[in-house]
N, C-alpha and C positions, 0 to 999 in steps of 0.2 A: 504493500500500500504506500510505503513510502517512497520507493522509485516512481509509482503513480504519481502522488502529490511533484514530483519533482521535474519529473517530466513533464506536466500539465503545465505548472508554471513557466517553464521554459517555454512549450508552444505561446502562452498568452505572449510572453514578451516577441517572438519570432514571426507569431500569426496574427497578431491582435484577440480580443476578448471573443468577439463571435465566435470566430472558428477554432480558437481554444477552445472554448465550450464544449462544443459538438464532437471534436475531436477527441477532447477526455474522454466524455461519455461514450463514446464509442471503444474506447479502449478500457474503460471501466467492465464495459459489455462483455467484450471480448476475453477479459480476465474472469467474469466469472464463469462463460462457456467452458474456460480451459480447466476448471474446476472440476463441472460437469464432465467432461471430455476422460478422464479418468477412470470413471465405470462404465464406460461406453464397451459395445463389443468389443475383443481383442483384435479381429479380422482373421486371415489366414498367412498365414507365412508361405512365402512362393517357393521356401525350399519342401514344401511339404508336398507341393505340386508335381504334376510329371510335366517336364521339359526337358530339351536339350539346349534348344536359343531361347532366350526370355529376351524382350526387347521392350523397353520400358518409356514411352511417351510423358514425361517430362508435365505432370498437372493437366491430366486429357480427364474430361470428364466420359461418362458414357454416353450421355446423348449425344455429345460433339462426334464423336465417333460416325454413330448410328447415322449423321446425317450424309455422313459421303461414304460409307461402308459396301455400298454397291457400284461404287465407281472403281472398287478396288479388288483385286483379285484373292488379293490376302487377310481380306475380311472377311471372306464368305462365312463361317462358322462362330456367328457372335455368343457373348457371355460375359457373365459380368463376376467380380470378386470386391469381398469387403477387405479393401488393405490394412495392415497393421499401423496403418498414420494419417495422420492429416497435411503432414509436410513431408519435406524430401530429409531432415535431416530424422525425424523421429522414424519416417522411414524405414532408413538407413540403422538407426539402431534398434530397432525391433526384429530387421531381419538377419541381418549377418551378428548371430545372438552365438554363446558360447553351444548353448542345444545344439545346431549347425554347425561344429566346427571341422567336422569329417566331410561332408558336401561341399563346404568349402577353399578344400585345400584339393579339393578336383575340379575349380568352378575359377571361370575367365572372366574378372568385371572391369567392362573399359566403360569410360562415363566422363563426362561431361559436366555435370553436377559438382560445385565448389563442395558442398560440405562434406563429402570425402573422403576429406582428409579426420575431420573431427570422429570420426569414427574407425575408419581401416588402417591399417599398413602392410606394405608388401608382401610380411609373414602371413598375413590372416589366410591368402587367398592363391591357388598357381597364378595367377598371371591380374594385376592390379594394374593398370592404367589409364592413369589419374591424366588423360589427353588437354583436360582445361586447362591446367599447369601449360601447356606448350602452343595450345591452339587457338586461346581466346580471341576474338575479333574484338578487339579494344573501343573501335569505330562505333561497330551493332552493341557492345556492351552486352555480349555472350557468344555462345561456341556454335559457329554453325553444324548442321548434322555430317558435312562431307567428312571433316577431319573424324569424327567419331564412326562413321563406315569405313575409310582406308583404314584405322587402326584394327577395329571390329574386323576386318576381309583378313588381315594379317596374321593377326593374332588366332583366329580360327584356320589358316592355314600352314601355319609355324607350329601352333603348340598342341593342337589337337585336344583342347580340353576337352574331359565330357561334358560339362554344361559351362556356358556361357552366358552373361548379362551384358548387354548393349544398353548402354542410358543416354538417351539423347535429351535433350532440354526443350525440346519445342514438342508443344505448343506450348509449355510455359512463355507467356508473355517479357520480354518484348517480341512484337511477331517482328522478325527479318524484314517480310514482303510489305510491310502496315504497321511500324512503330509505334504510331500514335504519343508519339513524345518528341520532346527535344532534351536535348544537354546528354544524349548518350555517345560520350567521345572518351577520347583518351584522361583529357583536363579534369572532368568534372568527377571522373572515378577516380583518378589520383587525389585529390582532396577528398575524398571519401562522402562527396554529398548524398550518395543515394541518388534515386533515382524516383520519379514522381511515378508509379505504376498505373497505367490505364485502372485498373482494378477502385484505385484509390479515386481520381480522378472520375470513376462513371456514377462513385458512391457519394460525391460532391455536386453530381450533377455539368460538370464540365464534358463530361463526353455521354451520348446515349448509348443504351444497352445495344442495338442495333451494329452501331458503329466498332463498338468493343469484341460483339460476338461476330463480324465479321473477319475482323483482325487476328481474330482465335483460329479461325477455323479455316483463314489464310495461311497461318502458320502449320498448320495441321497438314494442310493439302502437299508443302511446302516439304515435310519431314519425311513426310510417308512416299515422296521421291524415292528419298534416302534409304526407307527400309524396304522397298522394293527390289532398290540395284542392291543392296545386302540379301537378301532373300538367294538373289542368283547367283551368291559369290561366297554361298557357305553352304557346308553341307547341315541338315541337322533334318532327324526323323522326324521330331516335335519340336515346333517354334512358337510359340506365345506373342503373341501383342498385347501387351499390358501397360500398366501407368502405376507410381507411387502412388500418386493421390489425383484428387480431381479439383474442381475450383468452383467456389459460391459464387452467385452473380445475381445476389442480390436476397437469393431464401433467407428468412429470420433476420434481414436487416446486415448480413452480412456480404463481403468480396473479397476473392482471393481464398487464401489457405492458412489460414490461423489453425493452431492447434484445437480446434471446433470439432462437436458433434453431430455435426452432416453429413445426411448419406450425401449428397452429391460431392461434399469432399470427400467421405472415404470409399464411398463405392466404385471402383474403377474396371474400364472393360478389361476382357479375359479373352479374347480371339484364338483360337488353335488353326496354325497350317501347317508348313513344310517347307524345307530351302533345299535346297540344289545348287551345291558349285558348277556351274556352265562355263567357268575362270572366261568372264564378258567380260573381265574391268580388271585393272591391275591398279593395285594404290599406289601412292606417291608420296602420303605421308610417311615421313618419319619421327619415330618417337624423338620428344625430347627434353629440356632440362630449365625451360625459365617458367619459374613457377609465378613471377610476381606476387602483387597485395592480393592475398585471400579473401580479407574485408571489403576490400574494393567490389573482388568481384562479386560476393554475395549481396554488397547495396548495389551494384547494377542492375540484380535480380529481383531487386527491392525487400528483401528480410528485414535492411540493415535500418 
């Protein structure tokens, strides 16, 4: 309560008293969902699942899904699961859990996703590559999907894990194709300002739901490129299309991915196909070694 009081007053001096106001109380709100959020179902742990690829959409809700799922070859066999979080970092520690520790010393996680690091290390896992370290688009102020498919084609053709996880970040907003912002450049993540999230922004009334859920589902169109030309450049008997979490857009007065107990944030699609190395595509990525500001890039993401 008392980071509450402290932050609040800091917004009144930064925002003025109006939108102080509204802002605490919203984060008031939001404090005690996350209360509530604690005895909420546990969801299911995807190591408990059968896979061989699990390919993870990055805050895809289900219905976002559902609405271009036919356009897509890899969607034919829809489903849905209740994730074990509401965010990508609680996610993350819910499921690579000590229970797990045998599955995943046979299991290949290349990801995109800053918090990452707050959770794993190279021991935990055969094969850990943490690609946002080396491949962030500073510009977009996130990783586009290509660098996360060359590493993902590689890695499944180098090390022959049994199971694999691909994490790519879109459609987590910012969408690539449809920002709907400004100040996402190099400058303004070096100063560590964070970034204004569409999210934040449609719940202020500055952008409509319309415009935000296009943006979304631009980035969507956008990713699933990506896991397409992946689909043909791995082998794997079972491949999943899944997502950590999903994102409010507006249910119970919420946006975004607060640690909340919403189905539309925890319930995430469950797709089952298939992939086939056709070796169409040879990557070019190479791994590698500049990690930059962590913090940066998770307020690019808007966490921060």
């Amino acid at each position: 309560m008392s980071d509450w009081f402290s932050e609040t007053t800091e917004r009144f001096k930064r925002e003025g008293f109006r939108r102080g106001v509204t802002e605490g109380a919203y984060e008031l709100y939001i404090g005690g969902l996350r209360r509530v959020n604690r005895v909420y179902p546990k969801g299911t742990n995807v190591f408990e699942k059968e896979w061989d690829l699990l390919i993870l959409l990055d805050g895809c809700r289900v219905d976002l899904v559902e609405e271009v799922d036919d356009e897509y070859g890899c969607l034919d066999s829809a489903g849905a699961l209740t994730s074990v979080g509401s965010s990508s970092l609680e996610w993350l520690e819910r499921t690579f859990t000590t229970d797990h520790e045998s599955e995943m010393q046979s299991t290949a996680y290349v990801t995109g996703n800053p918090f990452s690091y707050r959770v794993l290390n190279s021991e935990d896992l055969q094969v850990f590559d943490e690609v946002w370290k080396y491949a962030w688009d500073d510009d977009r102020g996130t990783i586009p999907p290509r660098p996360i498919t060359d590493r993902a084609i590689t890695t499944a053709r180098e090390e022959n894990p049994d199971r694999m996880i691909v994490h790519y970040m879109q459609p987590h907003l910012p969408s690539v194709p449809k920002p709907l912002s400004e100040g996402m450049n190099k400058e303004t993540l070096g100063q560590g300002a964070g970034w204004e999230s569409p999210w934040k922004r449609l719940r202020r009334g500055e952008l409509d739901r319309e415009t935000v859920w296009e943006a979304y589902r631009t980035n969507l169109d956008y990713v699933l490129e990506d896991v397409e030309l992946l689909l043909e450049n791995v082998n794997a008997e079972q491949a999943v299309i899944s997502a950590d979490h999903g994102n409010a857009v507006g249910e119970w007065g919420i946006y975004g991915h607060p640690r909340v107990p919403l189905s539309v944030v925890r319930e995430v699609p469950w797709y089952t196909t298939s992939a086939s190395d056709e070796g169409s595509y040879e990557p070019d990525m190479e791994p590698g070694h500049r990690e930059g500001d962590v913090e940066n890039k998770l307020a690019a993401l808007g966490y921060l």
